[in-house]
N, CA, C and O atoms as a DFTB+ gen file, in Angstrom:
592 C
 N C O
     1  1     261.322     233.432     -85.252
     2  2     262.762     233.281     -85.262
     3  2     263.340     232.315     -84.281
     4  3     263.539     232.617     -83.104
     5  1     263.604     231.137     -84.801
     6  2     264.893     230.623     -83.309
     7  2     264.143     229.448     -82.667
     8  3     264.658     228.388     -82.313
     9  1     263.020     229.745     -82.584
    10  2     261.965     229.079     -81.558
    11  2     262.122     227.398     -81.851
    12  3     262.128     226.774     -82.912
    13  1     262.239     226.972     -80.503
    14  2     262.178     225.164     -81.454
    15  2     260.589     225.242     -81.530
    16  3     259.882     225.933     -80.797
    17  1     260.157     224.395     -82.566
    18  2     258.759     223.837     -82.563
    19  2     258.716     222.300     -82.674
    20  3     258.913     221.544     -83.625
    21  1     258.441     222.123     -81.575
    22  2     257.675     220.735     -81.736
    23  2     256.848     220.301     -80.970
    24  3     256.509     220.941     -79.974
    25  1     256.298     218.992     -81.309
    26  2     254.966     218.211     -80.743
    27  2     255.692     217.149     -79.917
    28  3     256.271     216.418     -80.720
    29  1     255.907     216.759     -78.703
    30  2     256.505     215.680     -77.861
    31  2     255.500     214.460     -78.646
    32  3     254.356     214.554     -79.091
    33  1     256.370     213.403     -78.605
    34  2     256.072     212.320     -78.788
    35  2     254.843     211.769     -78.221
    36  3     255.112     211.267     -77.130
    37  1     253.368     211.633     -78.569
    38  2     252.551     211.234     -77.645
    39  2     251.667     212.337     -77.075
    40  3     250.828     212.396     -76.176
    41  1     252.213     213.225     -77.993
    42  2     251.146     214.419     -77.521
    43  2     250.047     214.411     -78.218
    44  3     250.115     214.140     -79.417
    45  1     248.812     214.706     -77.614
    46  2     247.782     214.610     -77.963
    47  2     246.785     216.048     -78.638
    48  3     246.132     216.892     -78.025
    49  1     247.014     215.866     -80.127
    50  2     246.904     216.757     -80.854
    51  2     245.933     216.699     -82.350
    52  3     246.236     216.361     -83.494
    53  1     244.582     217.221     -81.713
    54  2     243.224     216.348     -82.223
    55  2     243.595     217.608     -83.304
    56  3     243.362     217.123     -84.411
    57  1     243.994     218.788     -83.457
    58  2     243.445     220.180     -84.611
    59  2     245.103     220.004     -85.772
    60  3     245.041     220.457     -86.915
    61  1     245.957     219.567     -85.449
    62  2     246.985     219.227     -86.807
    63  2     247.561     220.701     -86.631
    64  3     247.263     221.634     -87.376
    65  1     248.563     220.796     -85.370
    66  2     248.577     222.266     -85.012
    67  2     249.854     222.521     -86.212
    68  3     250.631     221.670     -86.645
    69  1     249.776     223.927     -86.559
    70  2     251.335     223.515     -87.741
    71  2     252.090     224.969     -87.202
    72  3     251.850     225.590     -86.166
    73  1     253.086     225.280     -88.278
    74  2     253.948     226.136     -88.269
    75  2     253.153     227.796     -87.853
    76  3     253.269     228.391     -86.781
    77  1     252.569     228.126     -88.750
    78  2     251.552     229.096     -88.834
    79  2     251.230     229.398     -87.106
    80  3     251.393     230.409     -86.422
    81  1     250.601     227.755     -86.718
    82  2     249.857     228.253     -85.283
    83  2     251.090     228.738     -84.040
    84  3     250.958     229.504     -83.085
    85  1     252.332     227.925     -84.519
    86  2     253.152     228.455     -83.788
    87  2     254.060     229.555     -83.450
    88  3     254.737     229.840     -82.462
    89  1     253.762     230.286     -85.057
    90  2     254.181     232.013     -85.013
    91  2     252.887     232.439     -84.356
    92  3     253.298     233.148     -83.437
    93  1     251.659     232.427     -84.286
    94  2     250.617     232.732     -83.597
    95  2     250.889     232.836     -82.241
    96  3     251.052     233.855     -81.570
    97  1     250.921     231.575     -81.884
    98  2     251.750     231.678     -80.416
    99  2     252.462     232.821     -79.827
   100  3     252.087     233.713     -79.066
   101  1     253.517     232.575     -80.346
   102  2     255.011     233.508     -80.509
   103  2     254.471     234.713     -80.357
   104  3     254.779     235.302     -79.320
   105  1     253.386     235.516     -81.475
   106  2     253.187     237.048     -81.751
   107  2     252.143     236.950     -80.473
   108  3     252.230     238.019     -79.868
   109  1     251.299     236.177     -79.905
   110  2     250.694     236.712     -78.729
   111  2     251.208     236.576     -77.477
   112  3     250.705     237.126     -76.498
   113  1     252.392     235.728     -77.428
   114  2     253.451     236.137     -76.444
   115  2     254.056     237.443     -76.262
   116  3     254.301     237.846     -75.125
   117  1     254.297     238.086     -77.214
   118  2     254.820     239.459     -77.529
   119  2     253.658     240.289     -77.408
   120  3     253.750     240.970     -76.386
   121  1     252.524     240.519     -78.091
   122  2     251.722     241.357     -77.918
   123  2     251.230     241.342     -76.397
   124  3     251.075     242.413     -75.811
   125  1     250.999     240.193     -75.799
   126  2     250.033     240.557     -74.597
   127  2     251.312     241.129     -73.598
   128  3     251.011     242.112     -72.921
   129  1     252.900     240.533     -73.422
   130  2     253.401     240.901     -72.443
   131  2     253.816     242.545     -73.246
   132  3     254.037     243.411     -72.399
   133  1     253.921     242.971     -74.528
   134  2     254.322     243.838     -74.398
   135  2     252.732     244.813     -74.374
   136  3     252.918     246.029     -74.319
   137  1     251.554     244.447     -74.404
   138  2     250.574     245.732     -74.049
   139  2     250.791     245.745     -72.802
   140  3     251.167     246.820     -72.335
   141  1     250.604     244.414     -71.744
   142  2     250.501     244.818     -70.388
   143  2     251.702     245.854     -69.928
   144  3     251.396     246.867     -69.300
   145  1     253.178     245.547     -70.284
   146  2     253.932     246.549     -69.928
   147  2     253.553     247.749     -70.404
   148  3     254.145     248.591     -69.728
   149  1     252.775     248.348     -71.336
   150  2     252.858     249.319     -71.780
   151  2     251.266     249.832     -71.331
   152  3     250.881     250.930     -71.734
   153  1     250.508     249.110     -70.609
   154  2     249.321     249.284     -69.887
   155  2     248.331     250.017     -70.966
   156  3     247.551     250.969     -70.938
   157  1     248.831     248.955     -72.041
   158  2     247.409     248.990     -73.387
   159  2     246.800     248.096     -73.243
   160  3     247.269     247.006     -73.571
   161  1     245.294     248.212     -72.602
   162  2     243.888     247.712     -72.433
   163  2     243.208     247.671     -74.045
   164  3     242.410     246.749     -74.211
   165  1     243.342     248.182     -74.717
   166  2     243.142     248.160     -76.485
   167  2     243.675     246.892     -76.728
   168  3     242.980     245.879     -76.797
   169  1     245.234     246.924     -76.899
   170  2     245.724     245.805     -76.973
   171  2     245.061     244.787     -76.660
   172  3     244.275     244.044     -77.248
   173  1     245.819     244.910     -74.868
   174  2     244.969     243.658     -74.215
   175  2     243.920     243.268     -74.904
   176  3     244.019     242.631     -75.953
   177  1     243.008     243.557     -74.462
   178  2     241.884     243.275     -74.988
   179  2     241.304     242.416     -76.345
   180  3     240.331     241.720     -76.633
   181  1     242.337     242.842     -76.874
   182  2     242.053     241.943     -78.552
   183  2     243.005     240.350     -78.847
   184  3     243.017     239.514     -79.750
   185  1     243.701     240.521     -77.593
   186  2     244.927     239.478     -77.755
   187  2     244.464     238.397     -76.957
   188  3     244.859     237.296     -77.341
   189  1     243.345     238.415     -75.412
   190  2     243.054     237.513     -74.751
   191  2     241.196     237.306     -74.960
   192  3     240.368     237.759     -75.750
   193  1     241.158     236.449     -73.875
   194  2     239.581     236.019     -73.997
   195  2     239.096     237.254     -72.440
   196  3     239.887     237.615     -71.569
   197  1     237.617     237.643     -72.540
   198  2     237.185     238.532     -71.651
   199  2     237.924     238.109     -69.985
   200  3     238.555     238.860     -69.242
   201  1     237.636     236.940     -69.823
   202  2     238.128     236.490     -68.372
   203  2     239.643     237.150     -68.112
   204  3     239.922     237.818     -67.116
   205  1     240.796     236.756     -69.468
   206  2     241.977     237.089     -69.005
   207  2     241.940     238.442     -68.392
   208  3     242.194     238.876     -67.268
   209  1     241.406     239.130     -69.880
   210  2     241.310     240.425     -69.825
   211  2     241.004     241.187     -68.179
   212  3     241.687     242.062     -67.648
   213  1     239.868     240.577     -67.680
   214  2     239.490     241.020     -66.486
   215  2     240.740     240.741     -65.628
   216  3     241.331     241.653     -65.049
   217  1     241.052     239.685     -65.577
   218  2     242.492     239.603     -64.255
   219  2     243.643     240.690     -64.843
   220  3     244.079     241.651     -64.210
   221  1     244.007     240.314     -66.153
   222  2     245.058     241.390     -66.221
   223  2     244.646     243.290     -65.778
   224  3     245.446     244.138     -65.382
   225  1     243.460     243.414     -65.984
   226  2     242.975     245.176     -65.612
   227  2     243.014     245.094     -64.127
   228  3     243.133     246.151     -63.508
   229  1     242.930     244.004     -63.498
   230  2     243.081     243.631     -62.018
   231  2     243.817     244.136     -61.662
   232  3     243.832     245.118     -60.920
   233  1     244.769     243.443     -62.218
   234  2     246.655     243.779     -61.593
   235  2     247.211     244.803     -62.074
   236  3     248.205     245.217     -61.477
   237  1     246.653     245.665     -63.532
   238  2     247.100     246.990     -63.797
   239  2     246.371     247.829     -63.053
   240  3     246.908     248.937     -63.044
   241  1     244.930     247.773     -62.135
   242  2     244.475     248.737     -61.340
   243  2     245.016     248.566     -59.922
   244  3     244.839     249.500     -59.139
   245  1     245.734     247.338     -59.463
   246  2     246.281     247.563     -58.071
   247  2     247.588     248.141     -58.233
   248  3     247.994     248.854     -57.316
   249  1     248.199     247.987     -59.078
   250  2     249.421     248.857     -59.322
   251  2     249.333     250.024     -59.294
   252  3     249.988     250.849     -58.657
   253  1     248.189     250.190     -60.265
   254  2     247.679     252.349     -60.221
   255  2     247.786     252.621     -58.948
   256  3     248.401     253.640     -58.635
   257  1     247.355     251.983     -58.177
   258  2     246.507     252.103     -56.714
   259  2     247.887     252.172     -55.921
   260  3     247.879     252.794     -54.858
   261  1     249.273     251.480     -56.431
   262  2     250.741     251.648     -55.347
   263  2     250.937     252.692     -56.033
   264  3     251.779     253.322     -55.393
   265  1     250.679     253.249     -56.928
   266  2     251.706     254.435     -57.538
   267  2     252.388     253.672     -58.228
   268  3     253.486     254.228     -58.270
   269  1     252.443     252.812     -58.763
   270  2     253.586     251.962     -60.092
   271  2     253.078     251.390     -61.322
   272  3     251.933     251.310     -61.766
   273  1     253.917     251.107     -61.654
   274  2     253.658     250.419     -63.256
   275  2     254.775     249.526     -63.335
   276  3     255.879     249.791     -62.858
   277  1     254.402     248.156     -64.116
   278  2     254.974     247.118     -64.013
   279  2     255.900     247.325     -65.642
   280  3     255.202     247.905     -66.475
   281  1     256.909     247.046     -66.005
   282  2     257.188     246.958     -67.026
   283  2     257.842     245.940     -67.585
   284  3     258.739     245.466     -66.887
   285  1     257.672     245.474     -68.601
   286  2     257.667     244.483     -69.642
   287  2     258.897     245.133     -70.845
   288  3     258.794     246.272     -71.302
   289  1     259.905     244.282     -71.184
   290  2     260.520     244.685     -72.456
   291  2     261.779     243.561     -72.837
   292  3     262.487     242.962     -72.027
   293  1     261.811     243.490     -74.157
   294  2     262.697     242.848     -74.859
   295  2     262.253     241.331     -74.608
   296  3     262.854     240.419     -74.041
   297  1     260.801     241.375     -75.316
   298  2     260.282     239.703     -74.749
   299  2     261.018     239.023     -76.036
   300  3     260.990     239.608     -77.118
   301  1     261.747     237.637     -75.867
   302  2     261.525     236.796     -77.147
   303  2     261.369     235.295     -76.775
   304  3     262.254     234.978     -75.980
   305  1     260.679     234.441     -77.032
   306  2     260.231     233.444     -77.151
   307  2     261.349     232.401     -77.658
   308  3     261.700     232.316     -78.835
   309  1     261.925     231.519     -76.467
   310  2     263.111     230.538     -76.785
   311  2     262.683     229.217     -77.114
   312  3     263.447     228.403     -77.633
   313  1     261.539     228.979     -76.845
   314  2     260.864     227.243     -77.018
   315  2     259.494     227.259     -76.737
   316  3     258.994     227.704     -75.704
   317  1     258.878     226.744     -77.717
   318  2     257.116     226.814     -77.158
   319  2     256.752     224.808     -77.581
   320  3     256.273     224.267     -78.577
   321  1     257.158     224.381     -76.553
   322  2     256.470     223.077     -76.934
   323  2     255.037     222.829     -76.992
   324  3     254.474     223.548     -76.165
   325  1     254.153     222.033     -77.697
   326  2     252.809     221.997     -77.701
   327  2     252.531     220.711     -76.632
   328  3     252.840     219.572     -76.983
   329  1     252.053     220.915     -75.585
   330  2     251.407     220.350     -74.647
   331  2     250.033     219.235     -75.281
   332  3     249.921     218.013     -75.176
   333  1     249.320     220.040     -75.802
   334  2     247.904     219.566     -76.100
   335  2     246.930     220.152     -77.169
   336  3     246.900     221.381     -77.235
   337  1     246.459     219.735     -77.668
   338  2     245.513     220.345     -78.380
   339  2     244.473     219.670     -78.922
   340  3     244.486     218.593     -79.518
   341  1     243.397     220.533     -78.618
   342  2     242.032     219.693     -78.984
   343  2     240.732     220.592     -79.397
   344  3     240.655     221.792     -79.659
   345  1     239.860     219.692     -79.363
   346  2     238.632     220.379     -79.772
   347  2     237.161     220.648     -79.105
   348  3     236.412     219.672     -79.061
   349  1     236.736     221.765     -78.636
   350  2     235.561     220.681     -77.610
   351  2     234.264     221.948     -78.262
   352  3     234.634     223.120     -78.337
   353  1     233.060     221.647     -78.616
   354  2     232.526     222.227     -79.203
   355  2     232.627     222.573     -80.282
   356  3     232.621     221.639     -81.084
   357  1     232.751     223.824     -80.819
   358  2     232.990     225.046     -81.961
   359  2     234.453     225.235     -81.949
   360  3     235.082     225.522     -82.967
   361  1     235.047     225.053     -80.661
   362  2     236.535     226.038     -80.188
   363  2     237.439     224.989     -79.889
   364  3     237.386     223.921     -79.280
   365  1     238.370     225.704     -80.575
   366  2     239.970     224.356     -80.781
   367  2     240.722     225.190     -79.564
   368  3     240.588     226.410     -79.464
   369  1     241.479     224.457     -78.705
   370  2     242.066     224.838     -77.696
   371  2     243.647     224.021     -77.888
   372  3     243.885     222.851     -78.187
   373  1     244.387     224.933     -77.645
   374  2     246.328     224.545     -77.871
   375  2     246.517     224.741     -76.430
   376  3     245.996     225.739     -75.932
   377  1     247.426     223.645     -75.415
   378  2     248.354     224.441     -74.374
   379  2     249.616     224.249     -74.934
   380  3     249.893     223.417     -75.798
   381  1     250.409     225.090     -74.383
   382  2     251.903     225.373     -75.200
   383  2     252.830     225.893     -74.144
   384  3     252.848     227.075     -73.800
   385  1     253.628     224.922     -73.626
   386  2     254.995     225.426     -72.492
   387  2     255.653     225.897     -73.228
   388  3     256.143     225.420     -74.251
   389  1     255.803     227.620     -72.472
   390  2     255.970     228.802     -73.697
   391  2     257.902     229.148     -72.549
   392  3     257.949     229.764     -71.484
   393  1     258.827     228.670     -73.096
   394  2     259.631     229.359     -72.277
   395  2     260.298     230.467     -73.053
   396  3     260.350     230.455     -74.283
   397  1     260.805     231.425     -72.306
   398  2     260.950     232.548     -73.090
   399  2     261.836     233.694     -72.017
   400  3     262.012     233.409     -70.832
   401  1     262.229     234.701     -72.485
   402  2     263.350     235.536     -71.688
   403  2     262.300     237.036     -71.811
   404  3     261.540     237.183     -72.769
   405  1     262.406     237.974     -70.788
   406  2     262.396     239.234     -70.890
   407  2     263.105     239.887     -69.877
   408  3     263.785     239.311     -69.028
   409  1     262.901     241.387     -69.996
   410  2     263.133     242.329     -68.793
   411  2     261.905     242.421     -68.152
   412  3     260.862     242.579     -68.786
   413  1     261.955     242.327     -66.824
   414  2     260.628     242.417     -66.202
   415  2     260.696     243.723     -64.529
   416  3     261.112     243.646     -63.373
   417  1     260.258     244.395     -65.082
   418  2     260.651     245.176     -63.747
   419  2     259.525     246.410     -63.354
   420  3     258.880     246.908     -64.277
   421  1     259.281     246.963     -61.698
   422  2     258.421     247.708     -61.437
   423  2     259.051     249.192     -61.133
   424  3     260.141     249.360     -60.584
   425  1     258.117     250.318     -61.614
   426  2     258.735     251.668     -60.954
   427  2     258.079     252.273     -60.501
   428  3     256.904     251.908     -60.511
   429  1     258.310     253.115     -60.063
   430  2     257.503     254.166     -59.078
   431  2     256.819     255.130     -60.410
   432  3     257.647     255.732     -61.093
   433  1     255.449     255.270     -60.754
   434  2     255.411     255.874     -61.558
   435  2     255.513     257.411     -61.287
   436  3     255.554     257.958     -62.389
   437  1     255.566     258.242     -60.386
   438  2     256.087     259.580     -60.536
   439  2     257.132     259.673     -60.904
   440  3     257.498     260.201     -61.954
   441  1     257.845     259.115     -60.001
   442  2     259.616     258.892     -60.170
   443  2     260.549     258.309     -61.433
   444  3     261.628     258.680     -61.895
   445  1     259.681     257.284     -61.755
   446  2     260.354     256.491     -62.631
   447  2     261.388     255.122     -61.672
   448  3     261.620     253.950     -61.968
   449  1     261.667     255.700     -60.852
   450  2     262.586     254.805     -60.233
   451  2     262.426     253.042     -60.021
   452  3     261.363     252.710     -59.498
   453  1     263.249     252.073     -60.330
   454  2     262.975     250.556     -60.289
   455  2     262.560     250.391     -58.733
   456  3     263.266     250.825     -57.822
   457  1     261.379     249.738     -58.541
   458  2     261.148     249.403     -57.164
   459  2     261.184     248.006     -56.745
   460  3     260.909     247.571     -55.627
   461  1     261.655     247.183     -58.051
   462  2     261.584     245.910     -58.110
   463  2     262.040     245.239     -59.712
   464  3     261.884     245.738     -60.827
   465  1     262.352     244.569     -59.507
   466  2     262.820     243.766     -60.415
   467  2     264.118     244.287     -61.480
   468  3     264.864     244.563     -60.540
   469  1     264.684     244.519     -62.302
   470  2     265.777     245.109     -63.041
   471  2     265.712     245.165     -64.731
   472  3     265.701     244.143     -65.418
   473  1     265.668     246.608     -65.308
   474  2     265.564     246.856     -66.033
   475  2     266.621     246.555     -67.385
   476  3     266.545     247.081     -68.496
   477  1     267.654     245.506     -66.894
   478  2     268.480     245.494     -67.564
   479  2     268.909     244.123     -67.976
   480  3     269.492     243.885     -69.034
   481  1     268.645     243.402     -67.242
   482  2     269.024     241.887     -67.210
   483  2     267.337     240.874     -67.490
   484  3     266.424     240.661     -66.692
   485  1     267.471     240.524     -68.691
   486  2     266.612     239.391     -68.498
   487  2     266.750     238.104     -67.573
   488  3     267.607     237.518     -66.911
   489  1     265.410     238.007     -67.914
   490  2     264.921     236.969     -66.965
   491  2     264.540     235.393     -67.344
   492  3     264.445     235.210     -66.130
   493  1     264.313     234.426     -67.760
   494  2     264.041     233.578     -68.229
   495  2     262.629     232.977     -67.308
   496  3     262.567     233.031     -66.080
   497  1     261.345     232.303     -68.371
   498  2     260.414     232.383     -67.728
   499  2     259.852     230.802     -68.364
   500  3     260.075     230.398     -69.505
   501  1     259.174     230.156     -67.424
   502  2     258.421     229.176     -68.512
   503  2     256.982     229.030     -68.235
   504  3     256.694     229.121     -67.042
   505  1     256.382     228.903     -68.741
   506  2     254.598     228.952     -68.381
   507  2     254.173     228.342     -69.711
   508  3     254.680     228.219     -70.826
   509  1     252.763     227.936     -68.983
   510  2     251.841     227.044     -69.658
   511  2     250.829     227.905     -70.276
   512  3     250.061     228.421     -69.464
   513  1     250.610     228.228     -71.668
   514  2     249.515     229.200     -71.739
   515  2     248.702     228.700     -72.506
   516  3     249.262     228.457     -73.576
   517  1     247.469     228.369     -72.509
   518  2     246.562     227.898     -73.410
   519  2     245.804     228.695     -74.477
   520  3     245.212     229.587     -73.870
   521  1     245.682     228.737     -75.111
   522  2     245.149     229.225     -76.346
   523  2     243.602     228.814     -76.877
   524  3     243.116     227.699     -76.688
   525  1     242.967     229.838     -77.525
   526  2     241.429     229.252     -77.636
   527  2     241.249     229.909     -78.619
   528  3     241.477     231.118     -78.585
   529  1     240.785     229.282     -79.775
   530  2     240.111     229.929     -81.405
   531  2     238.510     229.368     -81.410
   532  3     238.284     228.491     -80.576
   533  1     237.477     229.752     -82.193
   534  2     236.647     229.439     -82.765
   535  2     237.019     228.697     -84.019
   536  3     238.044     229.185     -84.493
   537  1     236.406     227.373     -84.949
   538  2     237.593     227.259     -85.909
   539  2     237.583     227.555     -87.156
   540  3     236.653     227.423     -87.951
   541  1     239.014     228.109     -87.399
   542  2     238.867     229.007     -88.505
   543  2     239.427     230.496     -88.149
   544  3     239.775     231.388     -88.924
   545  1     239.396     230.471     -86.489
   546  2     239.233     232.081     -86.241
   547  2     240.710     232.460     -85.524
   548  3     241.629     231.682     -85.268
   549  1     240.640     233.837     -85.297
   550  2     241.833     233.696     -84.354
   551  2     242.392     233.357     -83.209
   552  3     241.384     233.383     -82.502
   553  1     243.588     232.941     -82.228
   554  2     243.878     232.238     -81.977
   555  2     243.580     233.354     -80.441
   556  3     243.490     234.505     -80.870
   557  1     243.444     233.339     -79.165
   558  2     243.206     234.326     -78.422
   559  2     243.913     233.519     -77.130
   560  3     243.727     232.303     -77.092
   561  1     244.743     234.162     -76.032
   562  2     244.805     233.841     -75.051
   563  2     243.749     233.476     -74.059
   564  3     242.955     234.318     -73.639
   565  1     243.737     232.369     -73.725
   566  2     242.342     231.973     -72.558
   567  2     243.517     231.277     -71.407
   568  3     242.984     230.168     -71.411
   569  1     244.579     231.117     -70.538
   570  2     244.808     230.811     -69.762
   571  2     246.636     230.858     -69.215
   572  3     247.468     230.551     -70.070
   573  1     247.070     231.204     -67.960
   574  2     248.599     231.147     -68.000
   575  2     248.493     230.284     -66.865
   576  3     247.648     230.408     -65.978
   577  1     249.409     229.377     -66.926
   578  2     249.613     228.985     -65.647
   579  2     251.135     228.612     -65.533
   580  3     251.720     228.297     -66.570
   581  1     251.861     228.627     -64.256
   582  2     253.072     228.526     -63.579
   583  2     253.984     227.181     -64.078
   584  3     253.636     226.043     -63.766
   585  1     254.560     227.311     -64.465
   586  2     255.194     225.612     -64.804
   587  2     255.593     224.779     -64.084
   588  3     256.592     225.385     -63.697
   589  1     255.646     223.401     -63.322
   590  2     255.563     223.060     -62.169
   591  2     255.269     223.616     -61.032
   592  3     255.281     222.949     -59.997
C-alpha cells in the first residue's frame, strides 16, 4: 500500500528486481519487526538468515535478563528505495533504504509499565536492510544497517 517503489537512476540492479520483490520487502518489514515485538523466535526465525536470527535472540535474551520486553507496533513501510541488487554465486542479494514509521517502546515486563520509548506516537525510521534469496527462493533478511 502507499509505498513509493523505485530504482534511483544508476542503480545497479543485476536480478530485474520488480513489484512482487517489493511487497516482499514490505511483508518482511512487518513480519520481522512485528515477531521481534511480540518475542516470536518461530517467526523470527523463518523471516531472517541464521546470523540475524542469532543477534536478534541476543537482544531478546538481554532484555529477559532487565526484566523487559521491547515492543514493536503499528509498523508501515513509507518508501523502500532499491539501493542494489545483485548476484554472487547461487544467491541474489537486494539492499533497500527501507524508511518507515512505528511505535517503538520498552516495559517493565511484570508491570507492564513504559520504561522507554512511547507507546503512542510513532516514530519514523530509515535503515538499510539487505535481503538474500537462493534463486527462485524466498527472499530472507541477511542484514540492517543505520542510515548514514
Amino acid at each position: 500500500g502507499g509505498a513509493g517503489r523505485s530504482a534511483r537512476p544508476g542503480v545497479r540492479d543485476e536480478i530485474g528486481i520488480t513489484t512482487a520483490d517489493y511487497s516482499a520487502f514490505e511483508n518482511s518489514l512487518r513480519t520481522v519487526q512485528t515477531a521481534y515485538g511480540q518475542e516470536d523466535r518461530a517467526a523470527l526465525r523463518a523471516a531472517v538468515t541464521p546470523e540475524m536470527f542469532g543477534y536478534f535472540v541476543e537482544e531478546l535474551e538481554a532484555n529477559h535478563a532487565q526484566g523487559r520486553v521491547n515492543r514493536l507496533a503499528d509498523i508501515s513501510l513509507l518508501q523502500g528505495d532499491l539501493a542494489e541488487a545483485w548476484l554472487e554465486g547461487g544467491t541474489e542479494y537486494a539492499t533497500v533504504a527501507m524508511r518507515y514509521s512505528m511505535k517503538d517502546w520498552t516495559e517493565d515486563r511484570a508491570s507492564g509499565a513504559v520504561v522507554a520509548g512511547d507507546r503512542d506516537r510513532p516514530e519514523q525510521i530509515t535503515e538499510i536492510w539487505t535481503f538474500s534469496r537462493p534463486r527462485g527462493g524466498e527472499w530472507v533478511l541477511s542484514a540492517i544497517q543505520q542510515a548514514g
